[in-house]
C-alpha positions in Angstrom: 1.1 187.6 51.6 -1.5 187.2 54.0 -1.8 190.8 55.0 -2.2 192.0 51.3 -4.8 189.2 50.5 -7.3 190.7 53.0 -7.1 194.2 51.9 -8.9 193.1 48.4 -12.2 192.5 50.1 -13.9 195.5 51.6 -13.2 197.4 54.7 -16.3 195.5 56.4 -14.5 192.0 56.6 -11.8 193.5 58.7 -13.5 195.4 61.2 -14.5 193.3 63.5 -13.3 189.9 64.5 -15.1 186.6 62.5 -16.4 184.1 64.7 -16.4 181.4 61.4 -17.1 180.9 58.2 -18.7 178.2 55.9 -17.6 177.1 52.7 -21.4 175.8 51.0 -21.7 173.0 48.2 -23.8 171.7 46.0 -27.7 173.0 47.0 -26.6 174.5 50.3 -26.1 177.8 49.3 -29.7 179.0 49.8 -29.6 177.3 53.0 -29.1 180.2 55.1 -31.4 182.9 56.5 -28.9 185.5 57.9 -30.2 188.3 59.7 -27.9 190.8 58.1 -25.9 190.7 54.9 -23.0 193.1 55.3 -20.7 192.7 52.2 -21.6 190.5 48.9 -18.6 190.0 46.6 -18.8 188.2 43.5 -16.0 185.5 43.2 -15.0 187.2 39.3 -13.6 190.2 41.6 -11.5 187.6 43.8 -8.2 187.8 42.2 -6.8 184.7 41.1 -10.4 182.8 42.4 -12.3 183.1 39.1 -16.1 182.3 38.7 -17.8 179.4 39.7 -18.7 177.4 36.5 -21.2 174.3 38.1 -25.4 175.0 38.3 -26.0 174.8 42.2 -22.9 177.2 43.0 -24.0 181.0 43.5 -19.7 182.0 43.4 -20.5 184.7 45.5 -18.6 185.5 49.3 -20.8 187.1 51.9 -20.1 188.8 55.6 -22.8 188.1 57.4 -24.6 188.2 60.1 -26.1 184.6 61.1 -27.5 183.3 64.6 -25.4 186.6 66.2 -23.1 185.8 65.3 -20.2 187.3 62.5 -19.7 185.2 59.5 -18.0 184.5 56.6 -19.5 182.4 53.6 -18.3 181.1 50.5 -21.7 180.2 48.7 -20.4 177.6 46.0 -16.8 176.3 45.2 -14.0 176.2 42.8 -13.4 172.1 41.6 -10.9 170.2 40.4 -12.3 169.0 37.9 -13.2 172.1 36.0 -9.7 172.5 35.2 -8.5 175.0 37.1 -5.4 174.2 39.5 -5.5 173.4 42.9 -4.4 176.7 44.3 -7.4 178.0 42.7 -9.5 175.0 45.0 -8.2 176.1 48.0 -8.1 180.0 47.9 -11.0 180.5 49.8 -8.5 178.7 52.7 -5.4 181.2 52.4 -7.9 184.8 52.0 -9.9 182.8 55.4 -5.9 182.2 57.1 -5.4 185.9 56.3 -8.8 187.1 57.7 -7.7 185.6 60.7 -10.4 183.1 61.0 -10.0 180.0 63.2 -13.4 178.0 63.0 -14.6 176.5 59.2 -17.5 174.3 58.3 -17.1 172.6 54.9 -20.3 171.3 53.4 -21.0 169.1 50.1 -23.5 167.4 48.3 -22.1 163.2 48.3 -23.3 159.9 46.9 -23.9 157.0 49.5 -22.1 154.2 49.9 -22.9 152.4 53.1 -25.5 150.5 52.7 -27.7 152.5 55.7 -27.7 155.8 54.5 -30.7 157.0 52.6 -31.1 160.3 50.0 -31.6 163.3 52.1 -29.8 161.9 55.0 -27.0 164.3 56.9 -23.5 163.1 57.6 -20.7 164.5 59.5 -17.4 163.7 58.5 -14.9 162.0 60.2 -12.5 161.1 58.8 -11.7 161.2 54.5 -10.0 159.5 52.2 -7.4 160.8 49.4 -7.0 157.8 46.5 -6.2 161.1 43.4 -2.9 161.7 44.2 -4.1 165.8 44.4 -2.8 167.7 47.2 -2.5 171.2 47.9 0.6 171.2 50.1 2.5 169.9 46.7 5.6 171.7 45.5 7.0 174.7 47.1 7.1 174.4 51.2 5.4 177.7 52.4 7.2 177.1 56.2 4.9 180.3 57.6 2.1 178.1 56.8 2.6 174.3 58.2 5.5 171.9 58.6 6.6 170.2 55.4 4.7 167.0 56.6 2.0 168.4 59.2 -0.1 165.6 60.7 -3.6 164.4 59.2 -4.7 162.0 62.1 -7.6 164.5 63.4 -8.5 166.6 60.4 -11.8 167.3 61.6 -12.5 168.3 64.8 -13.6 166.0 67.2 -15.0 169.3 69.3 -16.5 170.8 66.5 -18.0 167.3 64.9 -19.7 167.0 68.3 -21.6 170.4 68.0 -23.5 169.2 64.7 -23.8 165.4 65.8 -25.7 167.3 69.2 -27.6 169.7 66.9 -28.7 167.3 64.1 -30.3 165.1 66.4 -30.5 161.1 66.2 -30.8 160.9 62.4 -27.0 162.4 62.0 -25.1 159.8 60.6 -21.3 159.7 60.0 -19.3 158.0 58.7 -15.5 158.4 55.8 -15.8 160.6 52.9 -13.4 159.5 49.7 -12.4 162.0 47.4 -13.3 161.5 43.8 -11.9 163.5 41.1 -14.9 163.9 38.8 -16.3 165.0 36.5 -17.7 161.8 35.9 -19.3 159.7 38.3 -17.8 156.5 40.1 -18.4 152.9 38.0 -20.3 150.4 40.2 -16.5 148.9 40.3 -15.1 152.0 42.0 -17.6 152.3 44.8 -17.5 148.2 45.7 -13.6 149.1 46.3 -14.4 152.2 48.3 -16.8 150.4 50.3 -14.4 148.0 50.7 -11.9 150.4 52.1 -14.3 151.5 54.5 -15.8 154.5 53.0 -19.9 155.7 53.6 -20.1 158.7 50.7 -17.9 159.8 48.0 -17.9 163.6 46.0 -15.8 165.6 44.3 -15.2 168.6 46.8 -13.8 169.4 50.9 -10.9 167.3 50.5 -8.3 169.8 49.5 -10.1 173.1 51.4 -9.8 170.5 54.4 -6.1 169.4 54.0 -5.4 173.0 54.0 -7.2 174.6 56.3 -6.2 171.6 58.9 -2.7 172.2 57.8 -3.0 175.9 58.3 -4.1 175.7 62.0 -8.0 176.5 61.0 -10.3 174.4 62.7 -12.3 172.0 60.3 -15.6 170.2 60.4 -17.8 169.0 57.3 -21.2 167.7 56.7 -22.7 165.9 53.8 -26.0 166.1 52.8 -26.7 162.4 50.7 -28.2 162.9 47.7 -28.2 159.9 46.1 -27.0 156.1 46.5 -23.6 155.9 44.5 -23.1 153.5 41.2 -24.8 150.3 41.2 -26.5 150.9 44.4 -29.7 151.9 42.5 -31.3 151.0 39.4 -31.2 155.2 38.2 -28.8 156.9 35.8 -27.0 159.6 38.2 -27.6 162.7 37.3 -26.8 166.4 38.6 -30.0 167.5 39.0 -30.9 164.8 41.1 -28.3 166.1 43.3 -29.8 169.8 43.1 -33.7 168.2 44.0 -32.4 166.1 46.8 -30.7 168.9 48.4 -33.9 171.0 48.0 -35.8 168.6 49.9 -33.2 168.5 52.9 -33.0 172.7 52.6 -34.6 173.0 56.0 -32.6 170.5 58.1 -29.4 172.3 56.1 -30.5 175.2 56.9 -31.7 174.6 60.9 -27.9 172.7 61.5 -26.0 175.3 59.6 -27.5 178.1 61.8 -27.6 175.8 64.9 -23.2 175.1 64.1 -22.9 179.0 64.1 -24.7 179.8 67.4 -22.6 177.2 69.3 -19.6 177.2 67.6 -16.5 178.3 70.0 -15.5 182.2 69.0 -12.3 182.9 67.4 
């Protein structure tokens, strides 16, 4: 399966070896200044992908090259919450597991919950939690790809984590991402009891591409850029654009970090 997945994207994926590739959210997919685009290909000629459907997400994947180094990028995401089914989410996983790549950053654009954090803040992920009862490794086992019940203690890499905590400077926060579902936002209600629970942000993305990349053997880290305190932590309505403007204003810190993960990130 693998080996036939890979042969859909052009010849120039496959010719050399990919040092890692970055799965872009909400706002971050004109955060990159590559030195060389190789290979653009929209998601609507990814079998069994589809096109991405939410403003902010270009639904194109790009080889490129970025800080020397060999990349592959996923600008914009499948969700949930459009409807489509979870295989569809985590595709960009199995076509990366067949490209052979080891090393993934997952980004998104989140709301804040801990009290600290501030719009346009950076946070790494370490840890997330799952309350939707959505998970990719549901129904069949696929044995070539994990054990039946692979372990989740270290989903993101402590190694890995470290290189954009080093990069980012003292302003990186981090902090427990929870998994909403979406469309809609969180009620005030929903983010007390996530706080509660220990969480800092909450978004409707990284969760799933996480659990299966991590269950696959890739590597994972993720970042969050904050664009907004979450329900009744403000007096604003939540809106997406306010997501899109925030993320606008953090675009050259996303963009420094992002290039700053891929020059130090370990090859292969």
């Amino acid at each position: 399966m693998s080996t036939n997945l890979a042969e859909i994207l052009p010849a120039a994926f496959r010719e050399h070896p990919i040092d890692c590739a970055l799965i872009l959210g909400s706002g971050w997919g004109d955060a990159l200044a590559p030195e060389m685009v190789h290979a653009v290909v929209p998601y609507t000629d990814l079998p069994d992908f589809g096109a991405a459907s939410v403003v902010g997400h270009k639904g194109e994947l790009l080889l490129m090259t970025l800080a020397g180094r060999r990349v592959v990028v996923f600008s914009g995401r499948r969700h949930y919450y459009e409807g489509c089914p979870i295989e569809q989410v985590v595709y960009p996983i199995r076509l990366l597991k067949a490209l052979g790549v080891k090393t993934l950053l997952i980004t998104n654009a989140a709301g804040g919950i801990n009290a600290n954090f501030r719009a346009g803040d950076l946070m790494v992920l370490t840890d997330h939690m799952n309350l939707t009862g959505v998970n990719p490794l549901r129904g069949p086992h696929d044995s070539e790809w994990c054990t039946r019940f692979p372990d989740m203690s270290h989903v993101y890499d402590p190694e890995l984590s470290q290189i954009l905590l080093d990069q980012g400077g003292e302003t990186m926060r981090q902090g427990v991402y929870v998994f909403s579902p979406g469309p809609s936002y969180e009620t005030p209600a929903e983010i007390r009891a996530y706080r509660t629970l220990g969480a800092d942000a909450v978004g409707m993305s990284t969760v799933p591409e996480a659990i299966m990349a991590h269950a696959g053997g890739i590597r994972v880290a993720a970042l969050s850029c904050i664009t907004n305190m979450a329900a009744g932590l403000h007096s604003t309505t939540l809106v997406h654009e306010e997501v899109l403007a925030e993320s606008e204003s953090a675009k050259p810190r996303m963009a420094a970090l992002l290039k700053a993960f891929v020059a130090n990130c370990p090859k292969g």
